[in-house]
C-alpha positions as CSV (number, residue, x, y, z in Angstrom):
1,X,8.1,-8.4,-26.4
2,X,5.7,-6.9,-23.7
3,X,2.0,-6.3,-24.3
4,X,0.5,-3.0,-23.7
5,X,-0.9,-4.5,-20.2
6,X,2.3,-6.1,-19.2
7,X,4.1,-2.1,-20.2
8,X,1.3,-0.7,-18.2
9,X,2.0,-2.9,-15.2
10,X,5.7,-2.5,-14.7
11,X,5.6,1.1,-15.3
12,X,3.0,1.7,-12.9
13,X,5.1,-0.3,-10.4
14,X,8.2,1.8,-11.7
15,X,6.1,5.4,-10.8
16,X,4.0,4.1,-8.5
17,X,5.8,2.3,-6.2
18,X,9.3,4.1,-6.7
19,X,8.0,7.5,-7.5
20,X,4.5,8.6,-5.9
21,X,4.4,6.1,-2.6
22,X,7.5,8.2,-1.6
23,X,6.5,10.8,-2.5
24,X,3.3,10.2,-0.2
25,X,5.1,8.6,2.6
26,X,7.8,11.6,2.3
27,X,4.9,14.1,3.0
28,X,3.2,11.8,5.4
29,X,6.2,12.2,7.7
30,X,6.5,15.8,7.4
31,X,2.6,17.1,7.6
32,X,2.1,14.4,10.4
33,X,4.1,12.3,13.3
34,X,6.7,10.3,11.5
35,X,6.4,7.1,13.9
36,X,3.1,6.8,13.4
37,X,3.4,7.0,9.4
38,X,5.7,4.4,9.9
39,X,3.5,2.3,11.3
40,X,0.6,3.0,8.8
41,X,2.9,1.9,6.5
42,X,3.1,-1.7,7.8
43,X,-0.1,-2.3,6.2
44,X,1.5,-3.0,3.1
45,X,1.0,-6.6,3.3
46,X,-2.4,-6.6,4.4
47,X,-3.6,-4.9,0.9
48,X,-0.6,-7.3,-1.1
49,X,-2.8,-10.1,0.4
50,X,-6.6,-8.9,-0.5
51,X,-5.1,-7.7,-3.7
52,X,-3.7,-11.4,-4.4
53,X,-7.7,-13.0,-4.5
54,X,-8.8,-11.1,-7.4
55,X,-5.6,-10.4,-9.4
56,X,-3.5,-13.6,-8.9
57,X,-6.6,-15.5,-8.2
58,X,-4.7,-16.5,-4.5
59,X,-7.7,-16.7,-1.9
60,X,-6.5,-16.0,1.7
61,X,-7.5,-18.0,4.6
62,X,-10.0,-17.3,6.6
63,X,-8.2,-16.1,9.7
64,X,-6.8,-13.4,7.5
65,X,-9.9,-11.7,7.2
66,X,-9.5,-12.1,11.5
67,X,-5.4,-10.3,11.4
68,X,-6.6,-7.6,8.8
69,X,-9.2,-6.6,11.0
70,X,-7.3,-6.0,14.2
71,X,-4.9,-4.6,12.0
72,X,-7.5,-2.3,10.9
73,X,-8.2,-1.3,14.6
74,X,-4.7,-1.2,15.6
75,X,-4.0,1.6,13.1
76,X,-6.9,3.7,13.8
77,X,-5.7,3.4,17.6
78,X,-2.4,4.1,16.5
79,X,-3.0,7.1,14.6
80,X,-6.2,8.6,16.5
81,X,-6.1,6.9,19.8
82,X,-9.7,6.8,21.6
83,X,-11.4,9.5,19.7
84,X,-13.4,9.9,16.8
85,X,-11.7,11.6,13.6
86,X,-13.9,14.3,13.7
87,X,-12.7,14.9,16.8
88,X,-9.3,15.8,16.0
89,X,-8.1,19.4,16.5
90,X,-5.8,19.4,13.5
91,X,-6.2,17.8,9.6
92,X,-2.2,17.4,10.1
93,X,-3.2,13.8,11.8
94,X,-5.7,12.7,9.2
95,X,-4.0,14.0,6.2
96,X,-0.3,12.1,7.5
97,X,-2.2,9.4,7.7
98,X,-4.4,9.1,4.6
99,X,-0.7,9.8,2.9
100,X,0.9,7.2,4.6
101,X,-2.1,4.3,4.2
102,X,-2.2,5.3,0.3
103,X,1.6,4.8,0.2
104,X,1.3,1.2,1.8
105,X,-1.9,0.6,-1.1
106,X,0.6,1.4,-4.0
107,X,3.5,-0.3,-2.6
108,X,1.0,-3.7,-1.4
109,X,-0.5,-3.3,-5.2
110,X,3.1,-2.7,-7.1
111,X,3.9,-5.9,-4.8
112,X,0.7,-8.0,-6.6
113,X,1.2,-6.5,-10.2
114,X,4.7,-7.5,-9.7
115,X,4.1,-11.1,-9.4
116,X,1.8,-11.0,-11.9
117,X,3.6,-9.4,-14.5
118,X,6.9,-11.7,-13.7
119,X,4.5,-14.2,-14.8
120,X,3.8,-12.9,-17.8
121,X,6.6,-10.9,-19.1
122,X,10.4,-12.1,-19.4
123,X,12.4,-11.3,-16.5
124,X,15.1,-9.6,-18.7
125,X,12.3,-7.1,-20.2
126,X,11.0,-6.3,-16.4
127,X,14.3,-5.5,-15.1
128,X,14.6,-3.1,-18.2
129,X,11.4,-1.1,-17.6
């Protein structure tokens, strides 16, 4: 039988990660520059892995913190190249690419609160929800 938490968990993974993140990464490719969304999208991992420290209590080495910044300033390059944002002639670019980062923060959290609710909940009752 599933808790309340452990219902909560798998059904935010079930809307969140199957429902709205494509939803947002739907739109992010049609307001904004699909290749680039794309790319936003790969980092997915990077919030899985700072997401991991305080949910699953798994503590990332230090040259993490090292990758996740570059990563950082690879997708800013990526998406606005040299400029500032408030540069920008058009909200198209930031709003594309605020929907495509918030898709990679449900998927990389749906990918946490999935570990952690396998943990606690019987596989069969998971796969149900």
């Amino acid at each position: 039988k599933l808790t309340p938490k452990e219902l909560v968990a798998l059904l935010f993974i079930a809307w969140g990660g199957s429902g709205l993140a494509t939803y947002l990464l739907t739109q992010a490719y049609a307001v904004g520059e699909p290749v680039t969304a794309t790319l936003l999208q790969k980092l997915q991992p990077a919030f899985a892995i700072t997401l991991a420290g305080p949910v699953l209590r798994e503590r990332p080495k230090w040259m993490f913190y090292v990758c996740f910044g570059i990563a950082l300033i690879g997708a800013y390059l990526t998406t606005f190249g040299l400029s500032w944002v408030s540069d920008q002639k058009s909200d198209r670019v930031l709003t594309a690419a605020l929907l495509a980062v918030s898709a990679a923060a449900i998927w990389g959290s749906c990918t946490v609160i999935g570990r952690w609710a396998i943990v606690k909940a019987v596989a069969l009752d998971a796969a149900a929800v």
